[in-house]
N, C-alpha and C positions, 0 to 999 in steps of 0.2 A: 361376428361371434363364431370361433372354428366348432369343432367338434368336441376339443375336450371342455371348455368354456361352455358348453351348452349342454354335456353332462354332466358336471358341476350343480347347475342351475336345477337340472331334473331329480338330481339325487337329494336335493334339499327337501322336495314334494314326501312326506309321509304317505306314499303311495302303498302302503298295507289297508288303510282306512276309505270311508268313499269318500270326505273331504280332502284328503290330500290328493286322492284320484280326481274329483272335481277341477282341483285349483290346480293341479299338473298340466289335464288335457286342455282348458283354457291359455293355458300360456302353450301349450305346444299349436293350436290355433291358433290364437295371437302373434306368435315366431310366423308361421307361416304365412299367415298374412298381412305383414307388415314385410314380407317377401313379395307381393303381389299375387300371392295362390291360394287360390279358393279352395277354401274347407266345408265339405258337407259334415253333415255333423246330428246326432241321433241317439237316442235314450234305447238299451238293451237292458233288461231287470234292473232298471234304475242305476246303470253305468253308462262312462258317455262312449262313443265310436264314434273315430275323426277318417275319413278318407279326403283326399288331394290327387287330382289328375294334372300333368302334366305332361310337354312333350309336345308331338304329335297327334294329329283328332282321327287319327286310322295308322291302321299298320301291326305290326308286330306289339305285344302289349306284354308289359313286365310289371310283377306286384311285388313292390319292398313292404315286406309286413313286419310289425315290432308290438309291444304291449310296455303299458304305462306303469303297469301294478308289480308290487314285489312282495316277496313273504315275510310277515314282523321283524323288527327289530329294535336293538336297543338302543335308544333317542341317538345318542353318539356315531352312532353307523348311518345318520342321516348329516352331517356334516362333512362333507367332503374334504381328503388331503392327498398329496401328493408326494411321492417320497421317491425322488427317481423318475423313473418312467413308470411305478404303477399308480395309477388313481383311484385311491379306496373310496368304498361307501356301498350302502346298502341297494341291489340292482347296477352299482358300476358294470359288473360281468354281466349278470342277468337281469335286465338285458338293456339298459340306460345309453350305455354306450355304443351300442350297436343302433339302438334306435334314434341318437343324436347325428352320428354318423350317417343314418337312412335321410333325416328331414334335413341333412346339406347337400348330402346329394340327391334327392331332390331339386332342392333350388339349382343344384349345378347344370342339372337337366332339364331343365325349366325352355331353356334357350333352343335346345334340338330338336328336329322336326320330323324324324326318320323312325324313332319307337312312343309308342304310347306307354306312360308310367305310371300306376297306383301307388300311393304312398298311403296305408291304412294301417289304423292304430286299434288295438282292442288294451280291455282296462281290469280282464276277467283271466287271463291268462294262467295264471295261478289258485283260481279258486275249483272245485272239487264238484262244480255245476258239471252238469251229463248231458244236459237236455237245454236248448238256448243260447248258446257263449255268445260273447262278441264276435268273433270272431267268423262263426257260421253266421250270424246277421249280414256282417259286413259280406263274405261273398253269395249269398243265397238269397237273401234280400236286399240286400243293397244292388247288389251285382256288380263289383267291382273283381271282374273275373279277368283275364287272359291268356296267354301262353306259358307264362312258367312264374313259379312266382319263386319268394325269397323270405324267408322269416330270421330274424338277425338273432338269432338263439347263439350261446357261446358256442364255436366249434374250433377256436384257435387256427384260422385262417383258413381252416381246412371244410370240403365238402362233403356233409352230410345226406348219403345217399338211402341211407338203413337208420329205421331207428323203430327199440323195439315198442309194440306194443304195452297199452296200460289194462290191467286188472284190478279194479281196489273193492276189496270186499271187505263186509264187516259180518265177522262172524260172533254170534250169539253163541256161548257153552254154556250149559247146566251142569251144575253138580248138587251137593246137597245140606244145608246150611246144619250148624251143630254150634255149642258154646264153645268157645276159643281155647277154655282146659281140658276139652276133651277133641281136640281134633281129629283123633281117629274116628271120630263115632261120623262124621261128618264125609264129604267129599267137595274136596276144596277147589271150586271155579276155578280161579286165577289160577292153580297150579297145573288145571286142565290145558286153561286157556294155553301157556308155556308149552306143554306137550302137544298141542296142534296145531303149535305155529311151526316146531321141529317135525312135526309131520309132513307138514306144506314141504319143507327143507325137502323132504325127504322121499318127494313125491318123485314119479319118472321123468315128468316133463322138467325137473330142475335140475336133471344132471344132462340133459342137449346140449347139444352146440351146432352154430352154423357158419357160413360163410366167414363175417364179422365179427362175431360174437361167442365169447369160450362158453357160455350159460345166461338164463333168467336171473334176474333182479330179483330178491324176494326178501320184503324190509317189511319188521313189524313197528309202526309207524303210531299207535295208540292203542291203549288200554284202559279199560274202564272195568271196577270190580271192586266190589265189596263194600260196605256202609258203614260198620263201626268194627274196632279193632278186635274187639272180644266175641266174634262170632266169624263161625267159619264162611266166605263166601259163596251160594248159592249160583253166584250168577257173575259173571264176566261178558264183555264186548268187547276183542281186539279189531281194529282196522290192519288188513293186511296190505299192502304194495305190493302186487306183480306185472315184473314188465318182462313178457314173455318175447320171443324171437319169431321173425319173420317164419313163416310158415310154419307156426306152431297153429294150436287152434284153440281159440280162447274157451269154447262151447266144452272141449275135451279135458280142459284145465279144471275146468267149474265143478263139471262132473266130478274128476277128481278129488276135488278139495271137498262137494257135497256128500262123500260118502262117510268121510271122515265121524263115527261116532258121538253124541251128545252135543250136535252142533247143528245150527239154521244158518244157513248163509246166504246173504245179501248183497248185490252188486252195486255199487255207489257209482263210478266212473268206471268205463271202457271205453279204448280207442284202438284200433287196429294197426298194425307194424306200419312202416313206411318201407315201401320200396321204387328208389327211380333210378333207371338203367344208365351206368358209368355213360356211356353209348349216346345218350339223348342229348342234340345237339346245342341245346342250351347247356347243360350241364358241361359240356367240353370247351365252350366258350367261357363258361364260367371260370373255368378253371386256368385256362390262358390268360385271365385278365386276374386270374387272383396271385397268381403264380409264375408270372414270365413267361409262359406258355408251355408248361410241365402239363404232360397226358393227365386227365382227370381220373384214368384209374390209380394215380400217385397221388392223389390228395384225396382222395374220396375216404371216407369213414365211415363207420356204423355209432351211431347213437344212443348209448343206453337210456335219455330222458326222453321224453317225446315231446310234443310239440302239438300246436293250430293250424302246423301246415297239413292237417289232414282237414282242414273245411276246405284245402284247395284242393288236396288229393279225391275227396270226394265229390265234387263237382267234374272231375275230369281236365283237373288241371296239374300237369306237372309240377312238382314242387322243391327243396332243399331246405337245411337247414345251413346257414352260413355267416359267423360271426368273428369281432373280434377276438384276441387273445388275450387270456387273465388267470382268473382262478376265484376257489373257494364261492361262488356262489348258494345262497342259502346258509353260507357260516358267516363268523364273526370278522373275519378278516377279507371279505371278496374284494376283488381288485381285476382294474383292466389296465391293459397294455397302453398306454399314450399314443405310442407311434404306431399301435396297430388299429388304433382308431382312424389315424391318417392314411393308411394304408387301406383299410378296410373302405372306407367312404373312395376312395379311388378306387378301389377294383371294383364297387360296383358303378362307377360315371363309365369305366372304361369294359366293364361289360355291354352297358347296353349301348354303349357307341360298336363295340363286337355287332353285337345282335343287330345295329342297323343299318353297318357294314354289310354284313349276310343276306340282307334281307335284298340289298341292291345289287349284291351279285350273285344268289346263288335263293330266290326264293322259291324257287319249287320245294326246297327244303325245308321252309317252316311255313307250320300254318299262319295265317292270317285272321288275328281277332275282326 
């Protein structure tokens, strides 16, 4: 079964649901080991977390990490087609395909003896949890840590060295309810709510720019207000999206946002920028085996989504993001590249033969898990 043939198979799994999550991560253990590789395997808020080591029992250690789960769709968008070289369906881009790609090469790597390789899956990826993910399980408790790791998030063959931080707040406005024929007598929440979301717009920290990156993310992403049509609204709750830029400061943002009149605000999810230096000798190998051996500061990118690779950033492990190429993830039409599936599952067999190349000739230069 290649890679596209086995994100076919994964994109059929209703992985929005936790039965499709269920019956996904089962067959992606079952794949595995009916390869002959041992799957640990573990309940996180009642979702499952698959890790697989293979490889080497010491050495230089590499974590290919992907997630099972995707965001709703319409039954149809769980049918996979092919038209050309893109292969549509729901998670094809984000991120099916990248993570079919990761469990063959796996097995490819199965056979080398020179790097140690984690192959771990979380199932939570997409959900709006702050506190517990899969993902900090799998490297915090599990402990499937190493040297650098790899998360197969879409980056169109390119490496993800920046990616901005996440802010999502939900803010509560007040205004003050009145009957719907006389709506001046009243002050209309939801029209509130509209003016301080263009506040946010409008704040200082959303006209920056940095290295990567022209400005902040800043997406009003739900709205909740009002009760019956014939009275003015009292009361509104938008969820905001901000993904702020490396060396902003989340604390300075809040502040911001909390002064904003007739408003309480609440933080739901935060996660801090990613940053790993062009420079860092994984990262340059990575880049040789993704790329012919094109310098990594030529494929490097910055990130507007973020990602789980900060359970490894936070642990003290260097990390990226690095994926196939496609499009439209989270829309109706996502699609990935066929042949950058093949491509992509080669650059990473032929990184970490890089990496354990290096380690035989030049290890003073990396550490050792």
């Amino acid at each position: 079964m290649d890679e596209r043939v086995l994100c076919e198979r994964l994109i059929t799994y209703d992985t929005s649901t936790a039965d499709g999550i269920q019956s996904a991560a089962g067959f992606v253990k079952g794949w595995l080991e009916a390869r002959d590789i041992d799957v640990e395997t573990a309940l996180n808020n009642g979702l499952p977390v698959l890790a697989a080591t293979v490889g080497a029992d010491k050495g230089p250690t590499v974590v290919l990490h992907g997630h099972l789960d995707v965001v709703p769709a319409d039954t149809e968008q769980f049918a996979p087609r092919v038209e050309g070289d893109r292969l549509f369906g729901r998670g094809a881009y984000d991120m099916k395909g990248g993570l079919a790609a990761m469990m063959c090469a796996a097995r490819d790597l199965a056979s080398q003896n020179k790097v140690k390789v984690h192959f771990v899956c979380c199932c939570d990826e997409e959900s709006e949890e702050d506190q517990s993910r899969g993902s900090d399980y799998i490297a915090k408790e599990m402990g499937y840590l190493g040297d650098f790791a790899i998360t197969g998030e879409p980056t169109d063959m390119l490496i993800g060295v920046q990616a901005k931080g996440v802010l999502l707040l939900r803010i509560d406005v007040r205004g003050r309810s009145a009957h719907g024929s006389t709506p001046w007598l009243g002050d209309n929440a939801v029209l509130k709510a509209m003016d301080v979301f263009r506040a946010i717009q409008s704040l200082p920290f959303a006209r920056e720019s940095s290295e990567m990156f022209d400005r902040p993310s800043i997406n009003l992403g739900r709205v909740h207000g009002g009760d019956v049509p014939n009275k003015v609204p009292e009361h509104c709750v938008i969820d905001v999206d901000i993904r702020f830029l490396p060396g902003q400061d989340a604390d300075a943002i809040l502040r911001e946002v909390e002064v904003i009149p007739d408003t309480r605000v609440d933080t739901i999810f935060r996660r801090d920028p990613v940053v790993v230096p062009r420079t860092n000798p994984y990262v340059v190998m990575l880049a040789q085996a993704a790329s012919g051996g094109s310098p990594a500061e030529r494929i490097s990118v910055g990130r507007d989504g973020a990602s789980d690779i900060t359970a490894w950033l936070e642990a003290g492990v260097p990390g990226v993001e690095f994926g196939p190429e496609g499009a439209g993830h989270h829309g109706p039409e996502e699609w990935v590249s066929v042949s950058s599936l093949v491509r992509y599952r080669q650059a990473l067999v032929d990184f970490v033969h890089l990496v354990g190349e290096r380690r035989a000739s030049d290890a003073p230069h990396l550490r050792v898990a």
